[in-house]
N, C-alpha and C positions, 0 to 999 in steps of 0.2 A: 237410261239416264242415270247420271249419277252427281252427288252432291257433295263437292268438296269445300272443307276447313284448310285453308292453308296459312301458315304463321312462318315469316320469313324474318328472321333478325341477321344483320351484320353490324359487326362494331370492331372500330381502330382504335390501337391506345398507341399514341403518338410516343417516342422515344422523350421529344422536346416539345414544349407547348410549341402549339398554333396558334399564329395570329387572327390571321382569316383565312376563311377558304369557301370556294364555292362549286356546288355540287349538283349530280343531276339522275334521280332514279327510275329505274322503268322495272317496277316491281311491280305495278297491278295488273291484274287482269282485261283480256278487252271482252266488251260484249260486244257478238258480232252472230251470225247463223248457227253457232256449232254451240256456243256456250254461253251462260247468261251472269254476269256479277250481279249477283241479292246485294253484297255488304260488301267495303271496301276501306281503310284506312292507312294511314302512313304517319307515324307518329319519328320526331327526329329529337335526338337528344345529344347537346344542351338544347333546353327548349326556348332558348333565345334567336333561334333562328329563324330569319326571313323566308315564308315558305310560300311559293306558287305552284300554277301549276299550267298544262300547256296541251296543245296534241303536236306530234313534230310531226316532218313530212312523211313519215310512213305510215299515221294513223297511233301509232302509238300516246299511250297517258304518260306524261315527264312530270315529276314532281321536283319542280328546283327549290333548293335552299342555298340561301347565302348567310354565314356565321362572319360577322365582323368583327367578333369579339375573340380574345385568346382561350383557347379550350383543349385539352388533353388527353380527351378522348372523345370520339364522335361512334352513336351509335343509331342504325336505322331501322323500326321495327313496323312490316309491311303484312299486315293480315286482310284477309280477304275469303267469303265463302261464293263457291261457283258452282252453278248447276249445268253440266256437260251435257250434250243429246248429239255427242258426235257419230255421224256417219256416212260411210263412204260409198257412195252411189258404184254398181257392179258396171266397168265398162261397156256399153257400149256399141257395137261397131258406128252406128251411125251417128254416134254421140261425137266421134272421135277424126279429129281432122286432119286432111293428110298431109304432107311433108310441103306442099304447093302452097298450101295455104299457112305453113308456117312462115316461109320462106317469103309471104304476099308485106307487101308495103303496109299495109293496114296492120296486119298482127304484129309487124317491128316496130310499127310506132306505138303500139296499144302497150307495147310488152316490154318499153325499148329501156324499163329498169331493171329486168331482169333476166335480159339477152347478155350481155357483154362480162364477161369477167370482173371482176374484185380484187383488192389486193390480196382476200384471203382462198377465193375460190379459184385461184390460177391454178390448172392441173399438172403442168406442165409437159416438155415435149413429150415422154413416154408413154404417158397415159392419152395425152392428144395421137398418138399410131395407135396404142390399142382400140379406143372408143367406136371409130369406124368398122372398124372387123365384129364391134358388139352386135353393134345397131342395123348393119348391112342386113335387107333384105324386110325388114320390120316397118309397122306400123308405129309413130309417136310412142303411143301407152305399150306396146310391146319392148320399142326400144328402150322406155324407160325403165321397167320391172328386169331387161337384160342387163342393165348397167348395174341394178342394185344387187343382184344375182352374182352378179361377175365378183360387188365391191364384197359381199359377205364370205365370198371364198380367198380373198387375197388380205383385208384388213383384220388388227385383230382390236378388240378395246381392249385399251390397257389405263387405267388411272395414274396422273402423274407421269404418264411418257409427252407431253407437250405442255407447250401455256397458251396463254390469251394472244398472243402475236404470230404463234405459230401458222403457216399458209397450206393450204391444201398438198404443194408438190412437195414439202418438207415432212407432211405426214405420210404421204404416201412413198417416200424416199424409207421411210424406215417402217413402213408396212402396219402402223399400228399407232393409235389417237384416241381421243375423250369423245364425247358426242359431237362438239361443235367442229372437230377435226374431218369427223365417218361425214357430218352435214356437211363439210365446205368441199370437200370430194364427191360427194354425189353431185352436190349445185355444180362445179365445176364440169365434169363429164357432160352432163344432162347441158348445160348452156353450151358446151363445142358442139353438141349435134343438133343444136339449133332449136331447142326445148326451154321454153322459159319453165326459171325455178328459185323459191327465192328463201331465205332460211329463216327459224321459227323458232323464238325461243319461250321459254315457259319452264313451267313445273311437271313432272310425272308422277304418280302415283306407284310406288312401286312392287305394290305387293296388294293383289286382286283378292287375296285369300283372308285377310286383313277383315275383323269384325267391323259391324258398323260403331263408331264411337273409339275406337282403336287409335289413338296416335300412334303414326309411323314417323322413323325417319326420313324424309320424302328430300326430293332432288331437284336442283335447276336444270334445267334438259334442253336438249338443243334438237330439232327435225328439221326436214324441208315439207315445201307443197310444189309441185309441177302442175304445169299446164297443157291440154293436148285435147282442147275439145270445150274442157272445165277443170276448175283448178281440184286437184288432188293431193293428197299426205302422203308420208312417209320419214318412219322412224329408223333410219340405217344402223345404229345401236342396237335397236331389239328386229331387225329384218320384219316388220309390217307397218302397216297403217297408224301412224295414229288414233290413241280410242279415247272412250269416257275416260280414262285416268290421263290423257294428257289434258294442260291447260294453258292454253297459250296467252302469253305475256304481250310477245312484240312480232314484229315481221320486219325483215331487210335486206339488204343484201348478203351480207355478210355480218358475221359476230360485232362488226367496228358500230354498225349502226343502232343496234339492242344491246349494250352491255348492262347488265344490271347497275351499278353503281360506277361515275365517273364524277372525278372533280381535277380542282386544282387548290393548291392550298399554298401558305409563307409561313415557312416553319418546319418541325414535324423531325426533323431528324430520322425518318424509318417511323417504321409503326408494326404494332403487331396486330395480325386480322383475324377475326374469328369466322364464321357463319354456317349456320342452321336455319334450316327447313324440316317445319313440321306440319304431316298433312295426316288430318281426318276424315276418314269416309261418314258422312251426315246420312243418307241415305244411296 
């Protein structure tokens, strides 16, 4: 178990005032099996803003604001302390279902959001010919740990080699991407061989070695979870599981569905953006 402090701030300074604008964040944490939120707030500044809040269709917490008012910088300051007890049940055999019963009427319609591609998890042709020659011959959870096997010898991470729009075959066109890049390439593979898997975004913790009471500089992190039996993780950045240091925020398809921060605003001219994540180990 472990007990994390996390302090998420982002803030725009608009080039030109804002008239209005409206907004929608998915900074908290979920409480679900693996991890528990103790405490949780979202504070939005100018604090003239109309603030709700919601669960969308993926389960996720949205914290909308609408700003009617002209403002020239908007800043969002999302903290949260989480107590993690994640862990990954050891495969198996009879845990694990076979290709029949992936393949059966029932698990496509059970799974049927996170069977079909995305516009960011398309892998495209090349890696649609390798994927088969991965998986040939294997069990689900076997073909799954091949594909990630396969991706950690061909991708590299690289920071600042992509952005937010970028698509799995464009990261994989140039062999090297950020987290949510290494995730929408695994999602991709893992969905052409008929493997539901869906993407996970959150906070990591990144440094295990870190005192308790230690602020680090901590991270927005992107993973998957697949399914072959029961649903399972996997962090393709760091080649294993998910552990007590990650903490998961949202779940979706793909990045388009958990973006931390999205609006729309009238105004604004550019803007210049900041942001920091800072996480404490409590216990």
């Amino acid at each position: 178990m472990t007990r994390l402090s996390i302090v998420h701030k982002t803030a725009y300074k608009y080039n030109r005032r804002v008239t209005l604008s409206y907004n929608e964040a998915r900074m908290t944490p979920l409480t679900d099996g693996q991890q528990v939120v103790l405490e949780s707030s979202l504070k939005v500044s100018p604090n003239q803003a109309s603030v709700s809040t919601y669960r969308d269709y993926w389960g996720t917490r949205v914290t909308a604001f609408d700003m009617q008012m002209p403002h020239e910088s908007l800043e969002v300051l999302a903290t949260a302390t989480v107590e993690v007890h994640r862990t990954e049940r050891v495969a198996v055999e009879d845990d694990i279902v076979g290709w029949d019963v992936m393949a059966s009427e029932k698990v496509q319609d059970e799974f049927s959001d996170w069977l079909p591609q995305s516009r960011l998890s398309g892998p495209g042709e090349e890696v649609l010919g390798i994927v088969p020659g991965i998986v040939e011959g294997k069990n689900p959870h076997e073909a799954a740990l091949a594909v990630f096997a396969w991706m950690a010898g061909e991708m590299t991470y690289m920071k600042g080699s992509t952005g937010v729009t970028t698509n799995a075959e464009q990261a994989w066109s140039q062999r090297q991407g950020v987290c949510q890049d290494l995730a929408h390439l695994a999602i991709g593979a893992l969905r052409c061989s008929g493997i539901p898997a869906r993407y996970v975004s959150g906070y990591i913790h990144p440094r295990s070695s870190a005192d308790i009471g230690e602020t680090v500089a901590g991270q927005s992190h992107a993973w998957l979870e697949w399914w072959d039996g029961e649903w399972r993780s996997w962090d393709p950045t760091n080649h294993k599981p998910a552990g007590d240091y990650h903490v998961t925020v949202a779940r979706g398809r793909d990045y388009r569905d958990v973006p931390p921060l999205k609006g729309i605003l009238s105004g604004g001219g550019g803007s210049g953006l900041s942001v920091s994540v800072e996480i404490t180990r409590l216990a």
